[in-house]
N, C-alpha and C positions, 0 to 999 in steps of 0.2 A: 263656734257658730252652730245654733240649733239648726237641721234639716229639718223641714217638712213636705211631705209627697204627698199626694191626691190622687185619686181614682176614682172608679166607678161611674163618669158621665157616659155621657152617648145620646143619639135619638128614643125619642120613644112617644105614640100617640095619646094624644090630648086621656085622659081618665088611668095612665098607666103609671108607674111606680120606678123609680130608681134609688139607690142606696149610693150616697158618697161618703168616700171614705178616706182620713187624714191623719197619716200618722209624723209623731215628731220621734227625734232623735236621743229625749234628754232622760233615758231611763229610769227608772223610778222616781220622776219627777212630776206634783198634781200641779199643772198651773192653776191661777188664780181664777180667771176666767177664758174659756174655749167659745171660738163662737164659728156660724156661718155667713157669708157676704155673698153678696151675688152684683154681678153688673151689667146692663142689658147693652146693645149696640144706641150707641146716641144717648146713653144715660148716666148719671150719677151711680157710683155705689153705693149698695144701700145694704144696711144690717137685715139678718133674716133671721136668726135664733144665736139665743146665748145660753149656756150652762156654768154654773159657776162651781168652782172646788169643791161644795156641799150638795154639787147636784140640783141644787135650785135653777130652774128651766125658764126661759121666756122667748115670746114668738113674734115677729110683726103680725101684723092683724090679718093679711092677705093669706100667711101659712098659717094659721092659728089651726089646728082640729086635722091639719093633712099634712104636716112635717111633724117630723121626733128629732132630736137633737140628743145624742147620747154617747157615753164615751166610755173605754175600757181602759182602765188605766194600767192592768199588769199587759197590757200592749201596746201602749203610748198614745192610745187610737182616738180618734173621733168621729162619729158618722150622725149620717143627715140622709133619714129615711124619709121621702118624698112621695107623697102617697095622691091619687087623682089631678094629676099633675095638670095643669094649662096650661093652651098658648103663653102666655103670659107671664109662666115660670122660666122660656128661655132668656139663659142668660153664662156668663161662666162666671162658677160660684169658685167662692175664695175659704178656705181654712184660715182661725186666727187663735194665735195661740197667744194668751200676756200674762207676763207676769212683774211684780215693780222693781225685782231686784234681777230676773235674768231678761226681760225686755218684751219688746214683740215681735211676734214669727208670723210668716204669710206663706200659705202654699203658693205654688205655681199658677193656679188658677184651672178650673176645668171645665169645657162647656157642656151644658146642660141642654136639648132643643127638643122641645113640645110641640111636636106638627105632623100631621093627618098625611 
């Protein structure tokens, strides 16, 4: 069974910056596709950035120009640099890891809160 951990949430005020961070278990292993999710209270989850095995990037439109999605892979890692953060950002964001022959992986979930 792949592990996957998270880190790096916490409070922090409306225009400031946090880095999360998601590492998996399955050692030199590229998944397919890595991505971030987030889910607000009273909401649907929703997709927030994808990166795929070639590094090719994609963002929903709300994080587009103020989140990075970027991963290191001699450390299993994933991270989700959150840059001029909003209200509107709180939420706890989710790590996703897939692949079509070893499956899909979910971090634990970790909250993120944007408030003055």
């Amino acid at each position: 069974q792949v592990q996957v951990v998270e880190s790096g949430g916490g409070l922090v005020q409306p225009g400031g910056s946090l880095r999360l961070s998601c590492v998996h278990s399955e050692s030199a292993f590229v998944f397919v596709t890595m991505g971030w999710y987030r889910q607000a209270p009273g909401k649907q989850r929703e997709w927030v950035a994808q990166i795929s095995q070639t590094g090719f990037t994609n963002y929903r439109d709300s994080v587009d120009g103020r989140f990075t999605i970027s991963t290191d892979h001699s450390k299993n890692a994933l991270y989700l640099q959150m840059n001029s953060l909003k209200p509107e950002d709180t939420a706890v964001y989710y790590c996703n890891f897939f692949d079509y022959e070893r499956g899909d992986y979910w971090g634990q979930g970790i909250q993120v809160t944007v408030s003055s």
